[in-house]
LUMVOTOR-308622 format. One record per residue (C-alpha): z, y, x; residue in one letter. Coordinates in steps of 0.001 Angstrom, whole numbers, plus 500000, padded with zeros to 6 digits. Layout:
- pz; py; px; aa
- Z; Y; X; a
...
//
This chain:
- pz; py; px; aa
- 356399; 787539; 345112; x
- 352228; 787959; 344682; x
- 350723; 786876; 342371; x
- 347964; 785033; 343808; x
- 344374; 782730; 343083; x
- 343377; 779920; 345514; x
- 339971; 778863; 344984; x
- 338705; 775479; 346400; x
- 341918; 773742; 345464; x
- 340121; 770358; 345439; x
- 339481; 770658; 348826; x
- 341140; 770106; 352310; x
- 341921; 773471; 352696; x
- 342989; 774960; 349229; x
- 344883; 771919; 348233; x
- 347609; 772252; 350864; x
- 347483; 776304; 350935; x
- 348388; 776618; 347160; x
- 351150; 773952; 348218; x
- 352674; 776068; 350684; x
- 352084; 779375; 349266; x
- 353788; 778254; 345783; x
- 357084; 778219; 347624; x
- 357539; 781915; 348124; x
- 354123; 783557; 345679; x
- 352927; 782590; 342282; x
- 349991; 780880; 343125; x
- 347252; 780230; 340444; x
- 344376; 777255; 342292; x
- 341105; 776588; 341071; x
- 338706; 773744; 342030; x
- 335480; 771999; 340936; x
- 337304; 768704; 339500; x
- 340619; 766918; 337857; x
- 343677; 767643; 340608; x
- 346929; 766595; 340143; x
- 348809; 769830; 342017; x
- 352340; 771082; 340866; x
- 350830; 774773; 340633; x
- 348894; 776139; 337610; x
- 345199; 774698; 338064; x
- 341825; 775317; 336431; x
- 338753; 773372; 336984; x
- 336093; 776081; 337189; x
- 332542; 776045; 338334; x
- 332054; 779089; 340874; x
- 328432; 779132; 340223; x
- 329174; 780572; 336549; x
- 328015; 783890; 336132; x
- 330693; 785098; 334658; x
- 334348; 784847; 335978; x
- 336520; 786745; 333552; x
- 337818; 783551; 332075; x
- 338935; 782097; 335700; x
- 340624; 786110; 336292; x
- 342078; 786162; 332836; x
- 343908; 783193; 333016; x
- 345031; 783956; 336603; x
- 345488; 787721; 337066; x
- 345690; 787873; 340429; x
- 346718; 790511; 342835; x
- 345060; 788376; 345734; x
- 342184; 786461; 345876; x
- 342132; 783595; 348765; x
- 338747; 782647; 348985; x
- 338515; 778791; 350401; x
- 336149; 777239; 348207; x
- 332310; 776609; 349665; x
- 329751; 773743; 350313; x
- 330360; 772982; 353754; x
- 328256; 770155; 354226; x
- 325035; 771475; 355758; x
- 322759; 768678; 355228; x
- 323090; 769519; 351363; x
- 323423; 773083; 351786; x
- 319760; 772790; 353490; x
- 318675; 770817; 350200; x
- 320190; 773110; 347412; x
- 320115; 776352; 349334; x
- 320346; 777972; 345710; x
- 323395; 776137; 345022; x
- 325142; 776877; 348572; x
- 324544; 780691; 348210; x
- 325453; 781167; 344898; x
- 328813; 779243; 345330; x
- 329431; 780449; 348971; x
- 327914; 784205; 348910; x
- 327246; 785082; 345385; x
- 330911; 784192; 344043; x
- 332087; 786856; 346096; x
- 330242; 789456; 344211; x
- 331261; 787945; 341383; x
- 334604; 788448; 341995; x
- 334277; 791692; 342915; x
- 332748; 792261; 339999; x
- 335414; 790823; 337514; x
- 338432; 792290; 339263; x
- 339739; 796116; 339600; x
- 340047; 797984; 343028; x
- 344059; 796968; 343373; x
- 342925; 793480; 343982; x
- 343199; 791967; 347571; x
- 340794; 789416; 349308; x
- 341370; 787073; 352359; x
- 337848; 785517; 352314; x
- 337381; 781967; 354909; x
- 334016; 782088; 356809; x
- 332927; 780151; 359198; x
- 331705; 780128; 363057; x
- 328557; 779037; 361703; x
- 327163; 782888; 360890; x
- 327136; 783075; 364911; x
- 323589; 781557; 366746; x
- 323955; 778815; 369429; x
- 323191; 781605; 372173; x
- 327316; 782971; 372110; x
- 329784; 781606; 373406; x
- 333480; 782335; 372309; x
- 331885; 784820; 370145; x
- 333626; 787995; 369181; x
- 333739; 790097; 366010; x
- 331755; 792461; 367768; x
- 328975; 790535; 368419; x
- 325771; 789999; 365884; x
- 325945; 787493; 363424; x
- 322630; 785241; 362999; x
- 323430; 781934; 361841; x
- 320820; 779186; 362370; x
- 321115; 776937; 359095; x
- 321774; 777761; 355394; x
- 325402; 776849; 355062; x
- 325877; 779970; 358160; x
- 323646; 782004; 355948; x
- 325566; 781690; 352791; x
- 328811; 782721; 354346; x
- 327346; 785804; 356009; x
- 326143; 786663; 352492; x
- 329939; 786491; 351254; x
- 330542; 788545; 354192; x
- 328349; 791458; 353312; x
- 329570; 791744; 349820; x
- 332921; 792482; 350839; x
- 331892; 794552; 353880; x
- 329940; 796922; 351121; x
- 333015; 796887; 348899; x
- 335656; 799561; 348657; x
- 338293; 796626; 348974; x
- 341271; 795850; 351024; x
- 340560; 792929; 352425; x
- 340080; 790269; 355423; x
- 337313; 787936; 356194; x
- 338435; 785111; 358469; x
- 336164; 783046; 360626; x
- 337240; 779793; 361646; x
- 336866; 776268; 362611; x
- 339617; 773900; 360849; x
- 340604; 770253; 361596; x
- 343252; 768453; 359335; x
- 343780; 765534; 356582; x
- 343083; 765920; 352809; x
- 345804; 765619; 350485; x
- 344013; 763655; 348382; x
- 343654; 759869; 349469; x
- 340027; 759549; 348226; x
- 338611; 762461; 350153; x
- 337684; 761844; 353740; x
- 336880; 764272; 356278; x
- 335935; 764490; 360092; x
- 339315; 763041; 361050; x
- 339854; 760686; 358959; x
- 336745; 759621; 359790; x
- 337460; 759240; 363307; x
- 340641; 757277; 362997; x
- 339267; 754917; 360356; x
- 336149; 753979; 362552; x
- 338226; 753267; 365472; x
- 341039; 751483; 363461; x
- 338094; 749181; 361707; x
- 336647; 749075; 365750; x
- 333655; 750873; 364852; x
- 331815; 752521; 367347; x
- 331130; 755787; 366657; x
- 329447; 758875; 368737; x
- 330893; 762495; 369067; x
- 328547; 764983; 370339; x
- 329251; 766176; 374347; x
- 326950; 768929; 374112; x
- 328968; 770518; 371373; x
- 331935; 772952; 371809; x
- 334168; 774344; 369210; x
- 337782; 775631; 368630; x
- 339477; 773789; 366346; x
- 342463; 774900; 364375; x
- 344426; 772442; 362258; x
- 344901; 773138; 358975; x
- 349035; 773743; 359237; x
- 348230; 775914; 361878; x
- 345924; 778067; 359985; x
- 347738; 777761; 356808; x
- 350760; 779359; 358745; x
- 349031; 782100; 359520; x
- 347849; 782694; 356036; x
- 351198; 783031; 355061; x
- 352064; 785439; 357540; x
- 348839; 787553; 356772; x
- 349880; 787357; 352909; x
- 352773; 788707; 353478; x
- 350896; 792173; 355316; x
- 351289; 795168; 352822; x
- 347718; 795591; 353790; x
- 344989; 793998; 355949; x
- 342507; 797024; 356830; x
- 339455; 795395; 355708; x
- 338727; 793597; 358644; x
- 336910; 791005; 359806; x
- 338873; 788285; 362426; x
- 338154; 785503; 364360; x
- 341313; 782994; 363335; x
- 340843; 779844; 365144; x
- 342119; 777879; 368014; x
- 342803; 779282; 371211; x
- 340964; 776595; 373302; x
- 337745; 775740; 373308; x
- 336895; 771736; 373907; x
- 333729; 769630; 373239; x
- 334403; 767056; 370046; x
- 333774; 764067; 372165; x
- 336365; 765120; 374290; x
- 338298; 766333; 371014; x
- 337608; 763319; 369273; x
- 339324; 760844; 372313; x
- 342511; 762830; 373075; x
- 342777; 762334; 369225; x
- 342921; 758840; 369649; x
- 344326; 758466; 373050; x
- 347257; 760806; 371821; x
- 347450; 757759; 368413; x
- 347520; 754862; 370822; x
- 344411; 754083; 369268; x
- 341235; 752314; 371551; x
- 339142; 755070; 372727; x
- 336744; 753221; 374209; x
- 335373; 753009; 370417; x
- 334341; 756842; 370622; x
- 331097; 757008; 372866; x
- 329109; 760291; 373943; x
- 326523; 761474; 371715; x
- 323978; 764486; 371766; x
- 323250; 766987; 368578; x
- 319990; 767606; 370065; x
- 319316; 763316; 368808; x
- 320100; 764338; 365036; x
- 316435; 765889; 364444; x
- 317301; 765238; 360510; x
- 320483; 766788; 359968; x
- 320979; 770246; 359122; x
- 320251; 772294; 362348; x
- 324024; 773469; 363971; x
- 324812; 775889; 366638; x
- 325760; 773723; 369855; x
- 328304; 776398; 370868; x
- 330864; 777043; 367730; x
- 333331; 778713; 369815; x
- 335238; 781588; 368515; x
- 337231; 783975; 370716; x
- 340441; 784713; 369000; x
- 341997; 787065; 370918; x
- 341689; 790456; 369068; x
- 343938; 788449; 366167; x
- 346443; 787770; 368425; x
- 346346; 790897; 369724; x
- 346369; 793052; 366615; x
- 349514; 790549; 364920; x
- 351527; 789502; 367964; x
- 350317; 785919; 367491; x
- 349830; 783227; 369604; x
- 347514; 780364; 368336; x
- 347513; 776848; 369249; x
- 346163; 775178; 372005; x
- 344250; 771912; 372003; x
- 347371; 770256; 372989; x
- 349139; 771445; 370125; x
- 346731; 771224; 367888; x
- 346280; 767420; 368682; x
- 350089; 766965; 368426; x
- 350154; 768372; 365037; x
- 347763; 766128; 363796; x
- 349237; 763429; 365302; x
- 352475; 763902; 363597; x
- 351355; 764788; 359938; x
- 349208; 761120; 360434; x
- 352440; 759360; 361400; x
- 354175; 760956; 358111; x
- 351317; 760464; 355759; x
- 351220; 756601; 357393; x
- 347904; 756762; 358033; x
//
């Protein structure tokens, strides 16, 4: 059992990994706000400058790093917020723990430029907005560190355990439930991996005696455009698709500027663990099925 901290527990992503990893680890989450989650919690603000109180209290052997800002349009607007909650935390981290402690830091596709696609770990980061910026910053404190660690980059698709928070698929399935006409962008590919997906893998990577401080591409093994994403979503929900209507990033001239090629090549994971990450078939089925149990 490993003693471990979650951080962005009030969040898709954190919420249901300090769930799952609870069963088998002593897992110690931390978010930004009031969560009701049968694990020890702590509200704590990552852009403190000190976090000896959050590592007191916690005392972990492993950090899992899943807290940022993700939303670029704000990220653009604060920039000082986004990098000192999405770059600077992980030198402060670093800075409040001894050697012994493990990281498994979440990054994003976004530290990649439009140019790539199905971009590799070898291949030059250069994101193209400030959220992509931030994370790379994360990145390079733990690439300069004498840790054991792993830096995943990914692109993940799921439902939020909490009711009130709404994300990209709930926010597909709600429009076309309230027939709302929404547009997904056809000039945009990416390769989603649903949160169950990726949390399983998490699991399997905690339970390495050590990771090699590397950095990995963990995403889905299929790239698709999100129009295309968005109506085999609903198609595969016996929802009407005819709601979901082809859109173009290159319209959005006041939203955060995004790389129109988010694809991630995932195969040096797979190699490396003897894994085999889901397609966009399976990815789609998964979602459907955790929407028919949560009764969407």
């Amino acid at each position: 059992m490993i003693r471990i901290l979650v951080t962005g527990a009030s969040g898709m992503l954190g919420s249901s990994l300090a769930l799952e990893l609870s069963r088998s680890h002593n897992v110690f989450a931390t978010g930004n706000s009031k969560m009701s989650l049968p694990v020890n919690y702590k509200i704590f603000d990552l852009s403190n400058e000190s976090y000896k109180e959050l590592i007191d209290w916690s005392r972990p052997e492993l950090i899992i790093h899943c807290a940022a800002i993700t939303n670029g349009n704000y990220c653009e607007e604060y920039p000082s917020e986004a990098f000192n909650v999405n770059g600077l935390s992980i030198y402060r981290f670093l800075q409040a723990t001894t050697s012994s402690v493990k990281f498994i830091y979440t990054s994003t596709d976004a530290v990649f430029p439009s140019s790539l696609h199905l971009a590799n770990e070898k291949d030059c980061t250069k994101p193209e907005n400030i959220y992509g910026k931030s994370k790379e910053l994360g990145e390079f404190f733990l690439l300069n560190s004498n840790r054991d660690y792993l830096i995943l980059r990914t692109t993940i698709v799921g439902l939020n355990a909490y009711s009130d928070k709404k994300g990209f698929i709930e926010w597909i399935i709600n429009s076309v439930k309230a027939k709302e006409t929404i547009s997904l962008f056809d000039d945009v590919l990416f390769t989603p991996i649903s949160i169950w997906d990726f949390i399983t893998e998490i699991n399997f990577l905690v339970d390495q005696n050590s990771y090699g401080s590397k950095i990995l591409n963990l995403a889905g093994g299929e790239a698709i455009t999100k129009y295309e994403f968005g109506k085999s979503l609903v198609q595969e929900l016996s929802l009407d698709a005819d709601y979901i209507k082809k859109g173009s990033i290159s319209k959005y001239t006041d939203r955060a500027k995004r790389s129109n090629d988010q694809s991630l090549d995932c195969s040096l994971y797979q190699k490396i663990f003897n894994r085999k990450l889901p397609n966009i078939r399976e990815t789609i089925t998964i979602i459907k099925n955790k929407t028919y149990e949560k009764k969407y």
